[in-house]
N, C-alpha and C positions, 0 to 999 in steps of 0.2 A: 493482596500484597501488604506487607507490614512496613510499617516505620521505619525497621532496622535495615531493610533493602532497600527504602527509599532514599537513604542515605550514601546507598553505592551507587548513586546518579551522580553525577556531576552537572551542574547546570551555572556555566558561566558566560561571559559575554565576551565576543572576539572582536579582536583588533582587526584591523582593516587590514595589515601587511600578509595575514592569514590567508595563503593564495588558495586553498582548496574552495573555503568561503566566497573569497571574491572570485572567481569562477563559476558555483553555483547560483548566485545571484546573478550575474550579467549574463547568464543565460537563460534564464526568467523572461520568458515573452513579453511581458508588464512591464519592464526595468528597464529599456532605455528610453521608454517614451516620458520616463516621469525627468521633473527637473534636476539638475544637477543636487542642490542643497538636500531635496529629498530619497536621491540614490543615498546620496551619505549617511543622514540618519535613520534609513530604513537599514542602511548594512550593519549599522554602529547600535541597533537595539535589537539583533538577531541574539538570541539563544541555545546552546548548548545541552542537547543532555546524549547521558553518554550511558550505554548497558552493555553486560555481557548474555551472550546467547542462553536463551530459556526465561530472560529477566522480564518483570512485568513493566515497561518505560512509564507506561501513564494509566494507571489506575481506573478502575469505573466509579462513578460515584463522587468525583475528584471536582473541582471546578477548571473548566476550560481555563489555559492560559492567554494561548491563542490560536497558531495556526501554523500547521506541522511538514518540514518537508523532513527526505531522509536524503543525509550527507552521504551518507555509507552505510552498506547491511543491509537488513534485510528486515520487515514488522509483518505482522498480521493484526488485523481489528478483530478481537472473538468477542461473542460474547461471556461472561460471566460464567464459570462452573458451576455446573449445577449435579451432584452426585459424581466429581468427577468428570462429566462432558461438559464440551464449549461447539457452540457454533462460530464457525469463522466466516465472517462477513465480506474482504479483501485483503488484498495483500499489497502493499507499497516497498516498492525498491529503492533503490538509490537513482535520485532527480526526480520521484513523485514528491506530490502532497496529497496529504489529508485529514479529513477533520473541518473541512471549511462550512458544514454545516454549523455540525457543534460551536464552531465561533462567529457565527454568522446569528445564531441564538442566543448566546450567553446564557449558557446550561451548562449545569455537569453532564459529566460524561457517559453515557451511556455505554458504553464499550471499556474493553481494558487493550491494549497496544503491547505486544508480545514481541520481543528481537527473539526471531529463528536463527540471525549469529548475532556476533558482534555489531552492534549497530552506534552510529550517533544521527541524534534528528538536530535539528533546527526548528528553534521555534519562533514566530514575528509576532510580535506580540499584541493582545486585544488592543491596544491604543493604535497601533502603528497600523493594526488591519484594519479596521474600522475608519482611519483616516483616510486610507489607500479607496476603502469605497466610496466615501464620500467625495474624492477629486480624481480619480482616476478612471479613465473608461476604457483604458486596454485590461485595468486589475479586473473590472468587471466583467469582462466581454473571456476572461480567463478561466471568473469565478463559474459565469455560466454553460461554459464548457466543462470542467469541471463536475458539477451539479449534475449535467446530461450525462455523463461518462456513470456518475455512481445512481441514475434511475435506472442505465440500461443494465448494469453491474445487478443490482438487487431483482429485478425481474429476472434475470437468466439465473441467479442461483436460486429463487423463489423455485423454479421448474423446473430446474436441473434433480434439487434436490429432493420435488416429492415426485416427480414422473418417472427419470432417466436412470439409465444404469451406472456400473461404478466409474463404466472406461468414457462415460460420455460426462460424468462430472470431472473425472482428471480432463477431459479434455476440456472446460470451462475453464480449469484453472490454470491452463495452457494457453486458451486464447486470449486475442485482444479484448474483450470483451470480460475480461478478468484484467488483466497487465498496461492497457492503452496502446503502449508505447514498445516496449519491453520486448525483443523476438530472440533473446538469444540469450538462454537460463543457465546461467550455473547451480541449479539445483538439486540438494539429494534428497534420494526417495524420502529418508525421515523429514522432508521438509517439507515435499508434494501431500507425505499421506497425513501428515498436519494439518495442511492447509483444508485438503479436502475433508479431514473428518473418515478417514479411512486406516487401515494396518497396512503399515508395511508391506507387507506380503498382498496385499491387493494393490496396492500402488503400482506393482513391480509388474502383475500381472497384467494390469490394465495399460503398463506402460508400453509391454510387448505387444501386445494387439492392438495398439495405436499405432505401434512402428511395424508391423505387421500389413497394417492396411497404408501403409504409405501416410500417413498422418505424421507425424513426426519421425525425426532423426534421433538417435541417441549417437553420441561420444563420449567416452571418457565423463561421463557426468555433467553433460551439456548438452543441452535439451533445444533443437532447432523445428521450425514450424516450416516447412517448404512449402503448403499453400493456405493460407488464412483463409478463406472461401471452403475449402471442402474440410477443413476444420470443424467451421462456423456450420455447416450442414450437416457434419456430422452428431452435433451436438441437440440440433433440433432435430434430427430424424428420428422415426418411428424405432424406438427399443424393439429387438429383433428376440421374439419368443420360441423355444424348443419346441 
């Protein structure tokens, strides 16, 4: 990413009467146990940055600022081009975070942060997270949740992606075990076969024979999972050879 794009960020600081903002903060599992004084200055030194779809948000190589939710849109963690290819690590939605390693270290960034659309993140910054550890034990009890979510994330794409076939890695990128939270996708194929490191035209295919075998729903470009369980089975069973 160059200089000249990172300039098309906007990165400012919002007022408290911003109801999108105060919304996602008070629904912050961590956030109403903390004390009132510290709800206010953890709302009043959140961050802004703002991209359009294809934009690189936050560089590899960059120094962490701090600790990243998404307001709106949509990121992916890849890594780094290398001849043209990136591996993609996760995908965060709107009400994730991520990054709490990277700021839990105080490293650069290892990864680059990709909007698949229009995105804005939130960011809290290294003082304000670093404070939250040190006095808070719901932020912790978050942080380590959290944590657990992206060990069991990087084993299942570790083995998805040297063992399984194409329709059981879209289906990784389908489940919980990819999203946490997330059961109900508005997403398009050029956004799936991103994610996964695949073409379009394999996305499409792999997405018919997921909804073939009852595995997902498709609508109108809205992608439902009617049972996590035979998902999740599907994804570890045995790749089925000719």
């Amino acid at each position: 990413m160059t200089t000249s794009r990172l300039v098309l960020h906007k990165k400012t600081m919002f007022p408290d009467s911003v109801s999108p903002i105060s919304r996602f903060v008070a629904l912050q599992p961590w956030f109403a146990s903390l004390p009132l004084s510290t709800q206010t200055r953890v709302a009043d030194s959140l961050l802004r940055i703002s991209g359009k779809k294809g934009e690189v948000l936050l560089p590899a190589g960059a120094q962490v600022e701090g600790w990243y939710g998404v307001l709106s849109g949509l990121v992916k963690l890849q890594s780094v081009p290398v001849q043209g290819k990136t591996c993609s690590f996760v995908c965060a939605a709107c009400g994730d975070w991520f990054g709490e390693g990277s700021a839990m270290n105080i490293e650069l960034r290892r990864y680059e942060v990709v909007a698949l659309r229009d995105t804005e993140l939130l960011c809290l910054p290294q003082s304000e997270f670093h404070e939250l550890r040190a006095s808070s034990l719901a932020f912790n009890q978050f942080l380590a949740k959290q944590l657990s979510i992206r060990v069991s994330q990087t084993m299942a794409i570790i083995e998805t992606s040297r063992l399984r076939t194409p329709e059981q890695r879209v289906a990784l990128s389908l489940s919980r075990l990819f999203w946490g939270r997330t059961r109900k996708l508005n997403l398009s194929q050029d956004e799936l076969a991103s994610l996964v490191g695949i073409s379009r035209q394999t996305a499409n295919q792999s997405l018919r024979s997921l909804a073939q075998r009852g595995l997902v729903t498709l609508d109108f470009g809205r992608l439902e999972i009617p049972d996590d369980e035979a998902l999740t089975n599907f994804i570890f069973s045995a790749p089925q050879t000719s």
